[in-house]
Structure formats: C-alpha cells, structure tokens
N, C-alpha and C positions, 0 to 999 in steps of 0.2 A: 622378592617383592619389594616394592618401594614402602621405607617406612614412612606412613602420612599421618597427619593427626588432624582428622576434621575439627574446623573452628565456625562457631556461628555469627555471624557478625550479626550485632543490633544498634544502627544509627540513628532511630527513630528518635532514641531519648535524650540526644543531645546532637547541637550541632554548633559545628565551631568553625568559623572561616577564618583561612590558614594561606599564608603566601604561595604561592606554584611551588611545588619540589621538585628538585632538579632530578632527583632517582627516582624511581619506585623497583623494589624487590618483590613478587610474591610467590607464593609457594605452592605447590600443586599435591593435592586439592587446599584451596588456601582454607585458614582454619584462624578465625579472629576473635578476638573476644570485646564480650562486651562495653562500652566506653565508659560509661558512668548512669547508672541506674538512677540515679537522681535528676538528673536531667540541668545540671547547671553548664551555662554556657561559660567559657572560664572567665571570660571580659565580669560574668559579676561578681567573680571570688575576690575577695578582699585579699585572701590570702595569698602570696607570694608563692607558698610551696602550692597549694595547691593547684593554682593557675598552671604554674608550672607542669605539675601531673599529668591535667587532663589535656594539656595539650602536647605534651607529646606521645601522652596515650592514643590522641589521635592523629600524631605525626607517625605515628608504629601500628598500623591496627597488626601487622601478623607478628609481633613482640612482645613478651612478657617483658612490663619494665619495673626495671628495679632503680628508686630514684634513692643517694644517700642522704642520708637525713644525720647529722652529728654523727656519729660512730656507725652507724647500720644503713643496710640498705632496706627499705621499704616497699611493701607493693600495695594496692589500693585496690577499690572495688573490686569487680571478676577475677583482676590480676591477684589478690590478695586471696581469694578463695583456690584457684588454681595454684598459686606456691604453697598453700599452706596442705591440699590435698597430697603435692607431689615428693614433699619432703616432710611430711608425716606431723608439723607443726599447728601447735595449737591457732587459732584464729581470734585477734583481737581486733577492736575499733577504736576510729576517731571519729569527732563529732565534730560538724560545724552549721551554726543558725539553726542549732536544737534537733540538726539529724544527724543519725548514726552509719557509719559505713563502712564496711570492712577493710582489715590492715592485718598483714605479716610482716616480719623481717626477719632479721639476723643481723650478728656483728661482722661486721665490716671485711675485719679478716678472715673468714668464716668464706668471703665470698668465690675465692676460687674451687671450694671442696663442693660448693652448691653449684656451682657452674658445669661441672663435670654431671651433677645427677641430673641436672634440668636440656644441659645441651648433648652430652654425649647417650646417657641414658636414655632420655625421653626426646632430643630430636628438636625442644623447643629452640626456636630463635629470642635471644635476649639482648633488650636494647639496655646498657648501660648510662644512668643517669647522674653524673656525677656534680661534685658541689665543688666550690671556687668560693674562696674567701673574697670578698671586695674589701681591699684597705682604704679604699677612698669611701667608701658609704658603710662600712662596716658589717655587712651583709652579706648574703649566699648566692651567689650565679650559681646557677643549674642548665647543663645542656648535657646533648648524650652524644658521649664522646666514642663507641663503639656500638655495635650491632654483632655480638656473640654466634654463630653457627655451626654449624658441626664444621664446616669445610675452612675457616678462617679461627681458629683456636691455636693459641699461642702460648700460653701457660703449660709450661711441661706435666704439669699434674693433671692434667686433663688428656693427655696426650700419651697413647701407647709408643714406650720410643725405640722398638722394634721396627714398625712400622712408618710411613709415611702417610700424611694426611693430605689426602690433594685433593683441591677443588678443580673440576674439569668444566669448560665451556664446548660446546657440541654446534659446530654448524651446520647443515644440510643442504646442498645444493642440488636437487633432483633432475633437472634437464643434465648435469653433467655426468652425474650417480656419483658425487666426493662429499665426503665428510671431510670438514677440517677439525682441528684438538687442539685448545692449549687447556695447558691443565700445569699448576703450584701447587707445591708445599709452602704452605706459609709461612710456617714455621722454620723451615730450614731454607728458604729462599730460591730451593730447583723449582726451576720451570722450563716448559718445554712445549712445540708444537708439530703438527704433522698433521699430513693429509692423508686418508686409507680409503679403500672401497666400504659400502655400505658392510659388506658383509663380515670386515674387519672392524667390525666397531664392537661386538661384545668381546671378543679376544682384547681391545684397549683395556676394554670394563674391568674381564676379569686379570687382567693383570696389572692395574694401577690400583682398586679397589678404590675408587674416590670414596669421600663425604660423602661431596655432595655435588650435583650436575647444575650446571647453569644452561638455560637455554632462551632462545630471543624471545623478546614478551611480545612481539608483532607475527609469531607464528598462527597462521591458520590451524582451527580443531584439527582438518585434516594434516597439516603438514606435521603437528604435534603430535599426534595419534600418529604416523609413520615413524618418525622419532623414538616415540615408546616402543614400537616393534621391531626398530632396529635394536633400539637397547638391548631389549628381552627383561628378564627379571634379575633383579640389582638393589644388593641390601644400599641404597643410597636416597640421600631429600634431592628431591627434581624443584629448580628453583624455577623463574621466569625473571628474568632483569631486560632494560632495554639498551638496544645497539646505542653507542655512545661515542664519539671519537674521544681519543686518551691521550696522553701523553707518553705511551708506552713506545718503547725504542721499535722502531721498523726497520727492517731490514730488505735489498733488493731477491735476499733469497727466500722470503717468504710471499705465497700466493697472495691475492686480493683476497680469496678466501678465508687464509692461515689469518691475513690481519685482521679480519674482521672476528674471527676466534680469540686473540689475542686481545681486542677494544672490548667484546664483548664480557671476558675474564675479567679485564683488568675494572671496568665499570662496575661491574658486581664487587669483586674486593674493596672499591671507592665506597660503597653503603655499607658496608661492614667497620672497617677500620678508617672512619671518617676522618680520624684527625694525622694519621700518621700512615698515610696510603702507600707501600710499596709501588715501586715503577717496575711492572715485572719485563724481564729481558731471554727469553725464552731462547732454550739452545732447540736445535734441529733436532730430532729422535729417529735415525738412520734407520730404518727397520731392513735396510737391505745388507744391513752387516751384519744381521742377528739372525738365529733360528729362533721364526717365530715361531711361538706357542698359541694357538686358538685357545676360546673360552674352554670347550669341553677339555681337551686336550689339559690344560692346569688343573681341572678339578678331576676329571679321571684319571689321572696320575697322581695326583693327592699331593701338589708341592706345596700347597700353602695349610691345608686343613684335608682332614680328613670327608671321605662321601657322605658317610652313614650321619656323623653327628656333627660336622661342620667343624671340628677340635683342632685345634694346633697339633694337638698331642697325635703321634702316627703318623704324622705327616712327615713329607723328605726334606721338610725345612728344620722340623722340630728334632728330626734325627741328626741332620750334618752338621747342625750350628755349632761352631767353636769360638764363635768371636768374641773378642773382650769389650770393645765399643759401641756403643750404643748407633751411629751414625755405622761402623762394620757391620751391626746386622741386619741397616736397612740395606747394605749393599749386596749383601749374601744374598737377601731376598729378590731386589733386582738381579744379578748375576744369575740366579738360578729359572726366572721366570724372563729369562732376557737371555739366553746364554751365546755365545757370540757365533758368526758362521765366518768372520777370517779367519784361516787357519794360521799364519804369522800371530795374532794375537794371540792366541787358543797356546801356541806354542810356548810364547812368550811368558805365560802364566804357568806352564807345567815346568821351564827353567826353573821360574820363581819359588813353585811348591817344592823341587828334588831339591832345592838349593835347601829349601831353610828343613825337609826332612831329614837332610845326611848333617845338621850341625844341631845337636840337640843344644847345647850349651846358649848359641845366636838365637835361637825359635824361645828357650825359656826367658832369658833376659830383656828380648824382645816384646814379649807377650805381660812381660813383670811391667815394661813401662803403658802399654796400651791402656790396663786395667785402670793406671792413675788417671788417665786422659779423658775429660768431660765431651758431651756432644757439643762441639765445638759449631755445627751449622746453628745451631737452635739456640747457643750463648747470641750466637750474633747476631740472628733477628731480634731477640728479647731485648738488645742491647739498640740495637741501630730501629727499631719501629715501637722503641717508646719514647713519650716526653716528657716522661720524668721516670729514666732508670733506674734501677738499684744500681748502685757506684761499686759494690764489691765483684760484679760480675766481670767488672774492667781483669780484679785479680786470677776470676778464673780464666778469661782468656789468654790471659797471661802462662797462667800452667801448662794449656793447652800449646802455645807458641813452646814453652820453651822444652816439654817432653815430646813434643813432635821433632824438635829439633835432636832429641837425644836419641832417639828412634836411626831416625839416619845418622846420626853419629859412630853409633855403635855399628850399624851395617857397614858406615867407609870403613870405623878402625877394624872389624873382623876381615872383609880385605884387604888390606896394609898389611894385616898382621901375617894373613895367609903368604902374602909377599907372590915369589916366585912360583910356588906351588899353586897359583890358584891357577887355573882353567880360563884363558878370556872368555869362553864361549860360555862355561858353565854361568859365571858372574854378571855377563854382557845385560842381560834382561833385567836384572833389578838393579844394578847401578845407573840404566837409561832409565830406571824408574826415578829412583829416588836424586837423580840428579836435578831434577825441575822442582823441588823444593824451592819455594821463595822465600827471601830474607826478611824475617820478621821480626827476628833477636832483637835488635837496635829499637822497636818499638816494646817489647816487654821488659828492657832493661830500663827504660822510659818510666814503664809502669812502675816498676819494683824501686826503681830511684825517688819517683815525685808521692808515691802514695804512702802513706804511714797504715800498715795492713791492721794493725789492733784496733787502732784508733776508728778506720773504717768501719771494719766487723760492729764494732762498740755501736757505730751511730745505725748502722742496720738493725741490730736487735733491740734498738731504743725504738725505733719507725714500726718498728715489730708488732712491738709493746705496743706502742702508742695506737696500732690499726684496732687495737682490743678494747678504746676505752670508747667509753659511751660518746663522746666528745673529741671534736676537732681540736688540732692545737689551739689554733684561734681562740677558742671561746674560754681554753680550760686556764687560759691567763688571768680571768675575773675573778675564776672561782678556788685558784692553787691558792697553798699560804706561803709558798716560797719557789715560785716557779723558776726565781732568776739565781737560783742557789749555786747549783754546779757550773763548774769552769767551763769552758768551751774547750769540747773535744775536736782538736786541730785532726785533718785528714790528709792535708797533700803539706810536705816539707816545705819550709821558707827558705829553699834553693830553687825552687818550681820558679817563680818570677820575683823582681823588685818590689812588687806591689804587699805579696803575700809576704816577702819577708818582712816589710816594713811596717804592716799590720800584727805580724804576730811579737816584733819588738815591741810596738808602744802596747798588745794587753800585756805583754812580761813587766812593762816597767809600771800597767793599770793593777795589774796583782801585785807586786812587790807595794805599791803606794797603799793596795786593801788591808796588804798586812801588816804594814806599818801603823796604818789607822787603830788597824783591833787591838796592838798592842797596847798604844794609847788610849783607849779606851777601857780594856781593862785595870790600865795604871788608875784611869781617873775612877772607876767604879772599884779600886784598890780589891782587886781578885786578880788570883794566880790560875785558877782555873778555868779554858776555854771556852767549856762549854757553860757555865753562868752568865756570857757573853757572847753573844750572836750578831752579826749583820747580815739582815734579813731583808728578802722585799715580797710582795704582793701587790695585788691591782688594786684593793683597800685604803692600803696603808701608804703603800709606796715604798719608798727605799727607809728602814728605820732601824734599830736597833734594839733589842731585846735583853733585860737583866733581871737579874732577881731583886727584890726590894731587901735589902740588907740595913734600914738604916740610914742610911748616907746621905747626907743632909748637904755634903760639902760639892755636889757635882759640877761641872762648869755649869753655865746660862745655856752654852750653844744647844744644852741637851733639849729638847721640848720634847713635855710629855704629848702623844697621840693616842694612847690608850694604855687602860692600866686594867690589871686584872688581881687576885690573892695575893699571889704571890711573885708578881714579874708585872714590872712597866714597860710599854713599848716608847721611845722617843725617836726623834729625828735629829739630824745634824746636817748640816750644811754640806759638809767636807763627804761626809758616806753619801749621798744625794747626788753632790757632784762625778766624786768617783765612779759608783754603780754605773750613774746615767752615761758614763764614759765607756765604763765595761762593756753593758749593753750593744751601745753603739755600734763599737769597734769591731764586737763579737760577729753582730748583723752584717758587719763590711766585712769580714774574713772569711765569713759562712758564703755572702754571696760570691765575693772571690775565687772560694775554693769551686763550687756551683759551677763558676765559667771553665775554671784549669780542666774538673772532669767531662765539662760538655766538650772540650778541647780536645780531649782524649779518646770522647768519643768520637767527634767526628774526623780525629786522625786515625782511628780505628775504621771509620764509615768508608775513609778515602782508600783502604786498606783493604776495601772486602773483599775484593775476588782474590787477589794475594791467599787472604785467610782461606775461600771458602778452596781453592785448587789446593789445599797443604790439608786441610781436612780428605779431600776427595782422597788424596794421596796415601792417607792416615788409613781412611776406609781402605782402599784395598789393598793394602800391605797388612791388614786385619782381617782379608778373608783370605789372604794368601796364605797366611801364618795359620788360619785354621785349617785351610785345605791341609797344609803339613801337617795339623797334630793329628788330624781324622786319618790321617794316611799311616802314621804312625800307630795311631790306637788301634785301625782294623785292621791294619796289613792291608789296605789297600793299593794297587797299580795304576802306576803314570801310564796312560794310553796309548798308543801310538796311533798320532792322526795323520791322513792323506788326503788327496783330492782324488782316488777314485774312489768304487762303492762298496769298498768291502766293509764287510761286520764281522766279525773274527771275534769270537769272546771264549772264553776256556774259564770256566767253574764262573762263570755270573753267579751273582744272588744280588735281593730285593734289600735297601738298607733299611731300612722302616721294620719291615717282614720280620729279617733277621733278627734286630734288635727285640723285637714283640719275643718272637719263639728264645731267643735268651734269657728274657726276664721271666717266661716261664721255662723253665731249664731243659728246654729242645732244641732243635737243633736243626740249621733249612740246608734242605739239598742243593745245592750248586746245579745247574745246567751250560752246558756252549752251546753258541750258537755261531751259524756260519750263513753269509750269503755273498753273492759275485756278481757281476755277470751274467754269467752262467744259473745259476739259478739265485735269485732275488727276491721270490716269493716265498715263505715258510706257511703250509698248511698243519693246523697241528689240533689233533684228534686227541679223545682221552675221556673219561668219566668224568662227571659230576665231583667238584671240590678237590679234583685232581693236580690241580697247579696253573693251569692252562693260562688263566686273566694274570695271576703274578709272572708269570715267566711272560709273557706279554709287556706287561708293565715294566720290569725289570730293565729290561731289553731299552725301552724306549727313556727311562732312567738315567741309564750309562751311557747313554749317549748325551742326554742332557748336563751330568755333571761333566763329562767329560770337556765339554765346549764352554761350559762354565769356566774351566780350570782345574776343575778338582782333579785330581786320579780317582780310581773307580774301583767298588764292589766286585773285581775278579783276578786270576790269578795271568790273565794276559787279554788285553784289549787293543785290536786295532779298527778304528773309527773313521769312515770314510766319511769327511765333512759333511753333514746332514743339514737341508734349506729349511726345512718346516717337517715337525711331527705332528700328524694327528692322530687322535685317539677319539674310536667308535665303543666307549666301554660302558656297559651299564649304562642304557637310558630308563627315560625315567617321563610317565607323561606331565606334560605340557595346561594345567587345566585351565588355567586364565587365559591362554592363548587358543584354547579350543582343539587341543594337538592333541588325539592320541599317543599311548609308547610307540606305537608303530612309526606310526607320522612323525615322531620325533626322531626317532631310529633311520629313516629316510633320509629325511633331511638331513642329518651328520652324513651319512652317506654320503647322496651327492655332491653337496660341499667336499669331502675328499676325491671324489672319481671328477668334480670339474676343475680341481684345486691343484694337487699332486704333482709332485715332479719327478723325475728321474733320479734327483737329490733329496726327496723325500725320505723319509720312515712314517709307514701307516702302521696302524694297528690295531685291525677289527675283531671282536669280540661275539662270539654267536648272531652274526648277521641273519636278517628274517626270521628269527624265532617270535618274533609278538604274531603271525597270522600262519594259514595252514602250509603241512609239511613241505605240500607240494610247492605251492607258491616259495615258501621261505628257501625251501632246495635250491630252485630256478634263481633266483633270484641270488643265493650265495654264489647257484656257478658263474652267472653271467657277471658278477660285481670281480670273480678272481679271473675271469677273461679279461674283463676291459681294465686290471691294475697292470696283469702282466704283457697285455700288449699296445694299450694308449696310455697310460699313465708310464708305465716300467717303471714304478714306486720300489724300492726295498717293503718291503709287508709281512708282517706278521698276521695270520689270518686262522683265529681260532671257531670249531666249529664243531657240532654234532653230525653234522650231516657226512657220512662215511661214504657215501655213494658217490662224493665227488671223486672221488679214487678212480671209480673205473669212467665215471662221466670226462673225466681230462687223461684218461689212457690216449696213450698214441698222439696225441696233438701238439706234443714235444714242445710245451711250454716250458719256461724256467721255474719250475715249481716243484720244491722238497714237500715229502710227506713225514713229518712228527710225530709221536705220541705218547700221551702219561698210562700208565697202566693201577689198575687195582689187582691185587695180587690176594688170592686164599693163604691160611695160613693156619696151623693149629688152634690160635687163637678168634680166629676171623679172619674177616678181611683190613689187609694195609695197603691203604695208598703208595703207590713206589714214587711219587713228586720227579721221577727221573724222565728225561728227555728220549726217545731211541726212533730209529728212521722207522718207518714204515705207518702201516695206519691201524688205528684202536679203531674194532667194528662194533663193540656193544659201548655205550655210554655208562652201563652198569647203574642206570637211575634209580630202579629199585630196588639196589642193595643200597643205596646213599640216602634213599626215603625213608629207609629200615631204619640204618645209622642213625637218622635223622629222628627216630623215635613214635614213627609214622604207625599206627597200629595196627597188630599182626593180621586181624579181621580184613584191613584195608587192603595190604600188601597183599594178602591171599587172593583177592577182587583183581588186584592190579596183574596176579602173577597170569589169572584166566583169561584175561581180557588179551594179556600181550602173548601169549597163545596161540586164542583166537586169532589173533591179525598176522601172526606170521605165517599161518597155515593158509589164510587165503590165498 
C-alpha cells in the first residue's frame, strides 16, 4: 500500500500574498499543516526571523520546516508540535507582542540523525531553512535551500547503501496503451528511461523499488485512478509535480513520450534540490537483453525479501551476497532481479567467475583491496551537488581512484606473471573488462600533491565541532575572549599556485614578526616565563596584551592600559594591533584562496564524472564477479552450461536460501534433477502436502536465474537453455483494496502467463484453481496444461493435486512428464521422501499432514468419515 500521511490544511487564519511559484509539488493524499494559529499576516511582524517563518510556511504548505536559528534548527506553530510528537522532544515556546506559540528544535548537527526519523521513517517531506550571514548589514538571510524526500535523500546516513533509492516519473498514454519511466538515484547519479506495456509497469515497481513516484499534477481523477491500478500496491509516496520543460539532455533515441518522463523527473528533483539541481542524462534500460522478471515472479521467488514477513533474511539476495562494496551490492541486487538473456554476456561472466574460482591467492588479494574501497557513486554526488562540500571527501575519492586502480593492477600483473601458461581464451573476458579502465591517477596524484591530508581532517573536525555550538561563527566573534588565537591551519601546499605560496610566505614572515614582538614584550615586562605574557584579541578589547601586575613601574608608554583586573592588566600596543590586524587579514586571503584551489578540484573532478562514475561501474562488477567466485567456492557450486536451445538439464539441484535454513538447523535438503527438451517441456508434478513440490519449483526457476546472472549454480551439473521471461504463479494472496478475491487474483497471474509466454520462457504454476470447486479447479488446471503445451510451448513446471490429469492427457501425446514426491510409513511414522520419481502420487496424503499439523484426533476422525463417504459414491 502507498504510505500516506493525511494533512489538514487551515488557511482560514492567516493569509499572506506571495509572488507566483514557478513549481508546485503535492502529495497524494496531500496532508498540510496548519500555518499560523495566530493569525498574523507576516507584512506586520516586526521580526525578521519570523516573517521569514511564516512565509515560507506558506511557500511549503506539504513541509515540515525547519528554519536555523544560531546553532539549531527550529520549528514553530503546528510545525513545532508535529516535530516535537515525532521525535519524542519536549515542547517549548516563544512569544511575540505578549503571545505565546509553540517551538522545537535541536542542534544543528543533530540534523541529519533527525532527517532520517522524519523522512525515511515517517515519510514527511522537509523544507530546509537555512541562515546566511550578511557581511554588509551584519544580519541573517534565510531562504530554503532544499525540499527533503524520501526519493531525493543524499546523506549516506540516511540512506540503506545496499540499496538504491530512485525516484520514478510515470507517464501514461492510453490511446497508445505505453507507459514511459524515467527514474534516478540521486544519490549515485544512475538514471535511466524506457517505454513498457501497461501491464509491465508493476514488474518496473517491483524491481526498482522507488521512494517515491512522481506523476503529472494535470492528470484527470480518472486518468489517475488508472495509474493507481496500473501500479497496484507499492510501499512508495505518490507525488504530483507539473510537466515543465527542463534543461535535461535529450536525445533523438528517446520517444516524445520517454522526454516528457524525463522533464517531468527532472522538474520534480528542481523543487527538491533547489539550489544545486542535477541535469539528469538517462541511459536506455534495454529490457530486450534481459530476462525479465514480473512483479509476482521477484516476490514468489523471494529474491529481494522473503513472502511471509517481507525480511531480507531468507531471501536469495541475503543468501548469495559476497560482496565487499557497498556500490557491488547494489549491483548484485540488480544482476539478480535483471539477470541478462545474451548468451555471449552470460558467458562472458562464467569466464570471469572459473577464472578468479581456480586462483584463490588473485580472488583473496583482490577482495583485500575492494573492502578498503568507499561508495565511490555516492562520494561523487555529495561532492559535485553541494555548495559548500566537505573538502576531505576530495581525499576519499582519491582512495577510491587509486585502489581501483590497484585492483586492475594486480589482475594485469597475475597475467604477466602466468606469462605463457595462461589460456587466451580463459583470460580474454576479464582483461576486455578491465581494459576500459579510465585514467584517473594524474588526477589523485593532483589531490595527494596539493592537499595537506592532517591539516584538512584538523579543519573538518573544527566545522564538526563548531555545527554543535549554540552559535554561528559570525556571532561567536563578540562573544569569544580569544577567538583570533590559533594560527591558521594551512590545507592545500604553497606549490598549488603563485598566489597561495605567496600568502603563506608573508603569514611565515606575520608569525616570526608575532614572535619576535612577545619576546620583547616579555623583555620589557622583565619575565622569562610565556605564559605571564599573552597576545590576545577579542571583539571587546581588540588586539591587546595580557600580564600579570608584578610591580613594574618601568614599562615603555606604548603600553596602554584597556582594562585591569587583581591580578593581570590588559594593555594595547601599536606594533601587536598592527601585526594581528595583518595576521588576520592575510589568514582571510589564504582561507579564501585555498576555497577556490578546492572548488578547482572539484570542478576538475565534476569535468571527470563519467570517467569516475564507468571505473566505479567497473569496480561493481568485478565485485560481484569475485563474489560469484567465493560462493562457488564455499558451496561447491557449478559453472552452467548455457545454450540457445531449450534444454533444462540439472542433476542434484537444491534451493540456496532452503539449504542454508535446514543447515543452520543441522538438516539436510535433498537434491532433485530435472530434465526438459523438446520432446517433453512440460513437468507435471504430484505429491502430498509439504512435500517439496513449491521448493523444487522454485529452485528450478532460481538456477536459472543465477545462472544468467553469472553466478554458477546450486547443482552438481546444469545445462540452461537461454530463458526470455520467468513467471511464477506461486502462492497468491487476496487483493482487498482492489476488490479481487484469491481466486481473481490467481486468474489474473494466469492469464497474464497463458497471454504472455514464449517458447523461451519458464513458467511455473503452483496448485492452479484450488481457491473454487474441485471440479472447476480440475478443468481449469487441464485446459491451462493444454494451452502451455500447445500455444504457448513454455518450458513449465506445473505443480498440482489434481491426479486425474494423469489419465485426462492419456493418449493425446503431448509433451508432458508426470513427477512425484512421496510420503512414505515408517516405524516411526510417516517421513516425507523430498525425492523427485517419474510417474504420478494418487493420494495427497492431506490428512496425515493435518495430523502432523497437530490437527485434533476428534477432527481427523470426522475428516477420516467424511473422505470415506465420498470415495464410496
């Protein structure tokens, strides 16, 4: 379901005219809060902050705003009540012209931990208000320099980095029946667009998992209501923005449609990230190179999360992952819910896994550098879409340049080293990988040359600090007693440029002239010890000097007393006034200097980006390559062998999810093969209740998917005739906002397979027609295994209770094998045999599994009469 958070809007008690806005965003069901319960129009606030407030409380009605105020961010009226409910904070006020009105906040650096509970937890959108020193008037500009959302979140701590966070735009064009897509990660800078059939649209859903949906704010209820039903249900916020033209790159291989997807995206990230708007450049998303996955199909397979409880945990994501990078295991997750249908590529990736499985020594040393190696997409947003960086992240790009490059290093020199013994063909596929490496070196030697790394770190953790105190720099100058104390911590070398060396010569020669002063000055206050003598400033005093009262009667004139206290006079001197005021200065013109050298760096970085972001991409999959190898390693799993005809060939499959469960409790899963051709392509497969049937099902349609992944696979020999589309009819489940019975739902998957299907497919149906009666569900399972195996001619796996189809498809010499699991007596009871064998299981053995099941003997006695009864009629 869409998570929504009704808002009441009350504009009755205030109203405030406000220039045209170029955007409006709102959210469905829009959910606003109140403006100001007091009812002041801001034109008669005297105050400065508060004008400010309410009027962009009412430039935001769907945003909780948080405006900073000196060290904290603040929220007011409703706003104030709503932050203080949702992060458990007490509730204070301010007053103005003798009324009282409520107020929350928190300290400043405080605000990304709060941003995650307010926008990732609870879904709100948050309009940042931020503060701007005015050196000319001495005062605070306030404007809101972001719009917070689930789908535009760029703070890694807010951010699962497993995952991708994309925001999607959704076009609909009904006379044609096309949907067009684009949909970013904002954070890592992918974007991407494509046009699908309506009925591909929850298969997009469920395998990009956006935030958050954007859709045209000029939609009719009706066209919007077809929208929502194409969706279906989607833990996602449904926004509304309006079509806008953009400045976004167009392309001639994108539809009128695609573009209009694409303005549409890019317009909504514009109200978000106002000051620093991405120009998204969307690559094509081929769906005809991939075995697509539909919705049902990733969740009845369990590749992201489990059915029952939604878990990671269980899931075939959570079982295979061996990656070390954070950027590798969003790729794992796409490769797996994307997995590819050229067989050349497909190939290409099982070179790569045998290669690094048969060298354990290249796979460990390999995987030792990944582990060092930061999310290298998501340095680079942080870095290229803010306007006021942190300057150490320059360093960590830098690490990332130069252990990417040690990555392929080691791969040439392990080939060099193999020399004559290596195999071209073995090697051919990861050396055409890693040969498109771009040269990036000459730009991190750049870094590692011009930046002094301490010195950086040093002025990061002072900014740190500083986010913690009650007060802006600005202000805390009036009130320090020595703010101008410490030396000025130098960041980029005085080799960087003429300028900067020339500024940090004359403070060397402003501090050698300071220390000469103090010497002198302690001469004349005739003390040996430093510290009885200080050159001090404050915003009070100004630049002065500090001693202790010793007596001394003899001191020069220049000294003037400015304040005297017990035991210490404070005086001035010409010469410390001048110097200081020089310090100062010079400090200010090296700080800003250094400011331009790092914007320099970043925007030779910015000029850099696709360079960077294709040597990450490269980084990702040579990180899920390298984990396909250890998992192949750990389980003794097999390189597949794939073709372009339809064979399925598997000898001892097993479930890797399954497995690993019955491991950790110390059992043990049976293996099954399976076989289809040609010749027979259909598997019908009989068996009792809790017998195996849905896993061996599963399984099947598994190994086929990691297989196309790259991975090798969960058996002791697989060969995989390249597969177009898997679906899976497993376990439904009713429909109740849509008004769908389990049946109706059950249907629906159906046909969508029986109109869908190819000859290059794999289906795999699960107890077809069991929500309504025997009879119907009987008929209904024959004619569904007639029209796979002679209109569709799908590969099928087709599990079922119904035993009668046995002699219902005697004689009509379809392509269809008969399967089945057995329950077997035993001294002890009965044991499941989980084992595969030809022919057909005629009892289901339900009520011995309802017994298992703890079913009570009184009952089972009922049930044993009843079934009886009915077989004797």
């Amino acid at each position: 379901m869409y998570r929504t958070i009704i808002r009441n809007i009350n504009t009755s008690k205030i109203k405030i005219s406000l220039p045209k806005k170029p955007l409006e965003v709102h959210r469905e069901p829009a959910k606003q809060f109140a403006i100001n319960p007091f009812g002041y129009h801001s034109d008669q606030l005297s105050s400065d902050l508060l004008r400010n407030v309410v009027t962009t409380i009412n430039n935001h009605p769907d945003a909780l705003v948080l405006t900073k105020v000196g060290g904290f961010y603040e929220a007011y009226y409703d706003h104030a009540l709503e932050l203080s409910k949702l992060l458990s904070f007490s509730l204070g006020d301010k007053s103005y012209n003798k009324t009282r009105f409520p107020m929350s906040g928190f300290p400043a650096y405080q605000l990304q931990k709060h941003l995650r509970t307010l926008v990732v937890d609870h879904s709100l959108f948050v309009a940042i208000n931020d503060q701007f020193f005015n050196h000319t008037t001495g005062t605070f500009d306030r404007r809101v320099t972001r719009v917070v959302t689930p789908g535009t979140l760029l703070d890694e701590s807010s951010l699962n980095p497993n995952t991708h966070n994309f925001i999607l735009s959704v076009i609909y064009q009904e006379p044609t029946q096309q949907v067009s897509l684009s949909w970013s990660d904002i954070s890592t800078g992918d974007s991407y667009a494509e046009t699908c059939k309506p009925a591909d649209l929850k298969s997009y859903l469920a395998r990009l998992s956006p935030s958050e949906i954007v859709l045209d704010i000029q939609l009719t209820p009706s066209q919007s209501s077809t929208l929502q039903r194409l969706m279906g249900s989607h833990d996602a916020i449904v926004t509304y923005a309006p079509m806008q033209e953009s400045k976004a790159k167009r392309s001639k291989e994108y539809t009128p449609l695609e573009n209009a997807a694409i303005s549409l995206l890019q317009s909504r990230i514009k109200t978000s990230l106002i000051e620093n708007t991405p120009e998204i450049s969307p690559m094509r998303d081929l769906a005809a190179n991939k075995l697509i996955l539909d919705a049902q199909t990733i969740k009845g397979l369990e590749l992201k999360s489990t059915i029952r409880d939604n878990r990671a945990a269980g899931s075939l994501l959570k079982a295979v992952r061996r990656t070390c990078t954070q950027h590798g295991h969003r790729m794992l997750e796409r490769w797996l819910c994307e997995p590819s249908s050229e067989i050349s590529k497909i190939r290409s990736r099982h070179d790569c896994v045998d290669l690094f499985k048969s060298r354990f020594q290249l796979r460990r040393d390999l995987r030792g550098f990944l582990k060092d190696i930061e999310d290298g997409p998501r340095l680079l947003q942080r870095i290229v879409l803010a306007s006021s960086f942190k300057p150490s992240l320059l360093l960590s790009v830098k690490r990332v340049i130069e252990k990417s490059q040690e990555v392929v290093n080691r791969i040439q020199y392990e080939h060099k080293y193999e020399g004559l013994h290596a195999k071209s063909t073995e090697w051919s596929s990861l050396l055409e990988l890693t040969k498109t490496l771009k040269p990036l070196i000459k730009f991190a030697n750049k870094v590692d040359q011009v930046i002094i790394e301490d010195a950086l770190r040093a002025k990061d953790t002072d900014e740190l600090e500083n986010e913690g105190e009650a007060e802006p720099e600005e202000t805390k100058r009036s009130n320090s007693s020595d703010i101008y104390n410490d030396d000025f911590k130098r960041s980029i070398t005085p080799r960087y440029s003429p300028r900067i060396a020339q500024l940090n010569k004359k403070l060397d020669k402003l501090y050698k002239s300071r220390d000469e002063l103090a010497k002198m000055v302690r001469n004349d206050f005739k003390v040996t010890d430093s510290s009885q003598v200080l050159l001090r400033s404050n915003q009070k005093l100004g630049h002065y000097i500090t001693a202790r009262k010793n007596g001394n009667k003899d001191i020069p004139s220049a000294y003037q007393v400015v304040a005297s206290q017990k035991s210490t006079a404070s005086y001035s001197h010409p010469q410390w006034t001048s110097i200081k005021s020089a310090i100062i200065d010079t400090s200010e013109e090296l700080e800003k200097a250094e400011r331009e050298a790092l914007t320099s760096l970043k925007d030779e970085l910015s000029a850099q980006s696709e360079a960077f972001k294709h040597n990450n991409n490269l980084i990702s999959q040579l990180d899920v390559l390298l984990s396909f190898a250890e998992l192949a390693e750990e389980k003794r799993w097999t390189r597949p062998h794939m073709t372009t005809d339809r064979t399925l060939d598997i000898k001892t499959g097993r479930h890797p999810s399954v497995e690993i469960a019955l491991q950790d409790s110390l059992n043990s899963f049976t293996p099954n093969d399976t076989y289809m051709d040609d010749k027979a392509y259909i598997n019908a497969i009989f068996g009792p209740n809790m017998g195996g049937k849905s896993t061996y099902l599963r399984q099947n349609a598994i190994i086929v998917v990691l297989a196309q992944a790259g991975s090798f696979v969960p058996a002791d020999k697989a060969v995989v005739g390249v597969v177009d589309r898997v679906f899976s009819r497993i376990g439904a489940s009713d429909d109740l906002s849509g008004g769908r019975s389990t049946f109706m739902v059950e249907m629906t998957e159906a046909a969508e397979i029986l109109s869908t299907s190819t000859p290059r497919s794999l289906v795999i149906m699960d107890e077809i027609g069991r929500g309504t009666t025997s009879v119907d569900g009987l008929s209904l399972a024959y004619a569904m295994l007639i029209h796979l195996a002679t209109e569709n001619k799908s590969r099928t796996l087709f599990a079922t209770h119904f035993h009668e189809l046995d002699d219902m498809l005697d004689g009509q010499n379809l392509p269809v094998r008969f399967l089945s699991t057995d329950l077997d007596a035993g001294p002890d009871g009965f044991a499941f045999t989980y084992t595969m064998r030809e022919g057909v299981c005629k009892d289901s053995h339900g009520l011995i599994v309802a017994k298992l099941a703890g079913v009570p003997d009184s009952c089972i006695a009922h049930a044993e009469e009843a079934s009886q009864k009915i077989k004797n009629r």
